[in-house]
N, C-alpha and C positions, 0 to 999 in steps of 0.2 A: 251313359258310358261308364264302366268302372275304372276311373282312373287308379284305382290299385293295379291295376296289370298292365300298366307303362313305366318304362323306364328311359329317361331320358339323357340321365347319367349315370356313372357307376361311384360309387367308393370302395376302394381296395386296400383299407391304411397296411401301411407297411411293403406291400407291392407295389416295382418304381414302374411310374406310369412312362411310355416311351414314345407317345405318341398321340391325340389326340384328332379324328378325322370327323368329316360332318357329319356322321351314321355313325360308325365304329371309336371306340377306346381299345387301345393298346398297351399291353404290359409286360414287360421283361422279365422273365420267369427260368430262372436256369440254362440261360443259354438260350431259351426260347422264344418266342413270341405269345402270349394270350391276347385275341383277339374278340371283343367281345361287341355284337351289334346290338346297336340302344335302338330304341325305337322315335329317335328323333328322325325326322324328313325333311331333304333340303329341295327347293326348286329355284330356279334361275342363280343358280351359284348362293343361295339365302337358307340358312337353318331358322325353320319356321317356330313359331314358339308351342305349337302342339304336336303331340305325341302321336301317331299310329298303333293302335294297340296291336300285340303279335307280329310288329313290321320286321324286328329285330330276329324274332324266333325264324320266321318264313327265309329270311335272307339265308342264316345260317343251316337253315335244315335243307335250304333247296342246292346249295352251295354242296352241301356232304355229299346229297346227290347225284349231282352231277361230278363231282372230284370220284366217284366209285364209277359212275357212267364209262368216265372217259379214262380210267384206268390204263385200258391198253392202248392206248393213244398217246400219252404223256404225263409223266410224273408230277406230280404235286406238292407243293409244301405242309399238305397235311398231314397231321399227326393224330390227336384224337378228339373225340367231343364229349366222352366219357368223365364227367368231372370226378368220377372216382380214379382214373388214373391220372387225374392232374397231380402236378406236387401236393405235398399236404398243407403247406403253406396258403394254398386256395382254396381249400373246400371248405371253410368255414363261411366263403360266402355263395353257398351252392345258391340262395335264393337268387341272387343275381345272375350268377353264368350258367343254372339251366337252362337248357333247351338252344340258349342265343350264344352259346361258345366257342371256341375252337383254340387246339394248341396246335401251333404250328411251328418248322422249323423255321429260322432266320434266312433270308435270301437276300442277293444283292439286287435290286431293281430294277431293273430296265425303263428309263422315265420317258417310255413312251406307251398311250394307250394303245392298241390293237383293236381295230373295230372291221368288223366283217358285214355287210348289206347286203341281205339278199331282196330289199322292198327299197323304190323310194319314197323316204320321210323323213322328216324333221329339216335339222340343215341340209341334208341332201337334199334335198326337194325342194330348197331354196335357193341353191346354187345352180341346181339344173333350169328352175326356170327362168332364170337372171342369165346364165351363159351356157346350160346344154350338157354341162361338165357336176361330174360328184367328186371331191378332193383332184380337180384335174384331169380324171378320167371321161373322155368322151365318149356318151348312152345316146344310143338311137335317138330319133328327134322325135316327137309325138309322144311320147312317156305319161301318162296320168299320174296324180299323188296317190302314194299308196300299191303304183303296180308293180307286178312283180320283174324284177331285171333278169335279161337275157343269163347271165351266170353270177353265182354272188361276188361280190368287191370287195379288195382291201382298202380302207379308208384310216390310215393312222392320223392318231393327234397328239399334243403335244399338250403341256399347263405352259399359258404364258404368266408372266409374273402376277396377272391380277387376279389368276385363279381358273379360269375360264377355261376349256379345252379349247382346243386353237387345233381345229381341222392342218394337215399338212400334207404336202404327194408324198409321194414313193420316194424320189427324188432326193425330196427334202431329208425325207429318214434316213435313205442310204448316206447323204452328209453329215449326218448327227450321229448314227449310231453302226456305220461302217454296210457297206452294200452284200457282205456274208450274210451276218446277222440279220439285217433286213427282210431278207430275201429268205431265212429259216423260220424268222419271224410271221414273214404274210404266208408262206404257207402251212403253216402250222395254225395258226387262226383260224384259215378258210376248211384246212382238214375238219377241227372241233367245232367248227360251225355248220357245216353240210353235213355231221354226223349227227349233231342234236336237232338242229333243225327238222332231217329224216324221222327222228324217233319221235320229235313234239309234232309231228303233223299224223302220227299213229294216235296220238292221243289230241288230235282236233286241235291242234294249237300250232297258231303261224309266229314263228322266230322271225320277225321282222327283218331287226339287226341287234347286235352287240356286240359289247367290249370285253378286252381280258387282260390281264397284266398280266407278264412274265419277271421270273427273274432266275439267278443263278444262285442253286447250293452247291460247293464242293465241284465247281465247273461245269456242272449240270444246269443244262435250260429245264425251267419248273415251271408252271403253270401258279399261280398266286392269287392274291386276295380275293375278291367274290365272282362267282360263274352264275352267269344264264339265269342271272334275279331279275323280280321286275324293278328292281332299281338300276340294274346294267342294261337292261334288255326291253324291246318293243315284243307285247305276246300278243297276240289277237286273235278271239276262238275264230277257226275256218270257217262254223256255219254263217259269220255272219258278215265277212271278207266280203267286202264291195269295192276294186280302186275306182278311182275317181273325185277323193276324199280321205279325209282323215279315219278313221277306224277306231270302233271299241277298243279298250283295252284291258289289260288284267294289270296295267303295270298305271305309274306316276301322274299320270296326262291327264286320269281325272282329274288332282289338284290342280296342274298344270294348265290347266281348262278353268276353274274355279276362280284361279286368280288373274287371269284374263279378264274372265265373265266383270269381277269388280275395278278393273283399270287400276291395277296396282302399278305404280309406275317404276318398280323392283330395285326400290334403294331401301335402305334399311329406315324405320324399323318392315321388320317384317309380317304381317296380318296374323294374327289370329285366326286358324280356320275353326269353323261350325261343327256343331256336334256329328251332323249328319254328315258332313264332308269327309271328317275323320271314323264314320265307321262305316262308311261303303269304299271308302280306301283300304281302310283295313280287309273287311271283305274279297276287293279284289283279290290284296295279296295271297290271304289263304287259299282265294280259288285258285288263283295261279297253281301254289303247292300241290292242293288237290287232284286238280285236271293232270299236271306233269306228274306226278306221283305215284299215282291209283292211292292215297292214303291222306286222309287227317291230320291236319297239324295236330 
């Protein structure tokens, strides 16, 4: 593996950093935001101590695309990925924020996730066979893992203090963050998710489920941080769609599989993955790009 073409961290001297997340660094730039994805990889809430090579590029190239996708659907906090029209302040460190960048505007948050299901799996699929119900919502009885649901589902979550997403109902959201907003909220999800869904199944690719943050600029609901990556998203080529099981995928679950396989009991420290773990992930993610794309990272 050429560990020259990982990046784990960034250094920026003299740009104030504003933020620091498990994947991405954040930097204050004129009013702005620079938003820059490392190629570090987190699973069970744990940033692992290896690198995915091109994890960080894939996230942010597939992210452009989809934000131009969905254009006439809903506005965006993107700005541009052109390091030549970043401040000049930045481009001395083009090696680090090619390809993996984004300048975006500042938005106020929304701290709730948005998660749209059109398959059940993962926690869904463990709530349903435990009580029948996904985030509260009552599915048919006889459901396999991995089938596809009657119409897709709004499933919000929430960070509780330990880090964690913390599944919540509808319910729950419209008391947290007012039953308008809510309610503009879920369907505005389900819209941008039945529309890419639609289009990744033209290109042989099942949108399982995923998530999306919103926020506000200038009173405007915007669409924010990363879209339809395989770090937000379940992708699984159609040809090889079986429910009844868990499914291939283009996204995280190999790792997530891998340290299973070793009984990592997911307290820190965190494993070490293998060479060959870290470069059919990597893999994945490009194919992801590829297949959704028609293009080459």
């Amino acid at each position: 593996m050429n560990c020259e073409s990982i990046i784990l961290h960034t250094e920026l001297p003299g740009i104030e950093r504003h933020a620091q997340g498990k994947v991405r660094d954040v930097y204050s730039v004129d009013g702005r935001l620079l938003i820059v994805a490392t190629d570090r990889i987190s699973a069970f809430d744990y940033i692992l101590p290896t690198g995915i090579p091109d994890k960080g590029k894939v996230l942010t190239q597939l992210s452009i695309f989809w934000f131009d996708f969905l254009r006439e659907v809903t506005p965006t906090h993107f700005v541009t990925a052109n390091v030549d029209d970043y401040p000049a302040s930045l481009r001395r460190f083009r090696d680090q924020l090619e390809g993996r960048s984004m300048l975006v505007k500042r938005a106020q948050m929304v701290e709730i996730e948005c998660v749209a299901r059109g398959y059940l799996s993962g926690s869904g699929w463990k709530e349903y066979k435990a009580q029948g119900t996904v985030c509260g919502i009552r599915l048919p009885a006889g459901l396999r893992e991995s089938d596809r649901l009657p119409e897709p589902i709004f499933t919000p979550a929430t960070k509780a203090q330990s880090g964690h997403d913390e599944n919540i109902s509808f319910e729950a959201m419209c008391a947290l963050a007012g039953a308008e907003l809510s309610t503009r909220l879920r369907d505005l999800t389900l819209e941008i998710y039945s529309r890419a869904a639609a289009y990744a199944e033209t290109r042989g690719v099942i949108i399982a489920d995923t998530k999306f943050e919103f926020g506000f600029i200038d009173g405007a609901l915007v669409l924010g941080d990363e879209v339809l990556t395989p770090d937000s998203s379940r992708f699984w080529p159609a040809e090889s769609y079986q429910p009844g099981g868990p499914q291939y995928s283009y996204d995280k679950q190999y790792v997530r599989d891998y340290l299973e396989s070793i009984r990592w009991n997911k307290q820190p420290p965190a494993p070490t993955l293998p060479d060959e773990v870290a470069r059919k992930t990597s893999d994945k993610y490009r194919q992801a790009y590829q297949v959704l794309t028609g293009k080459a990272l």
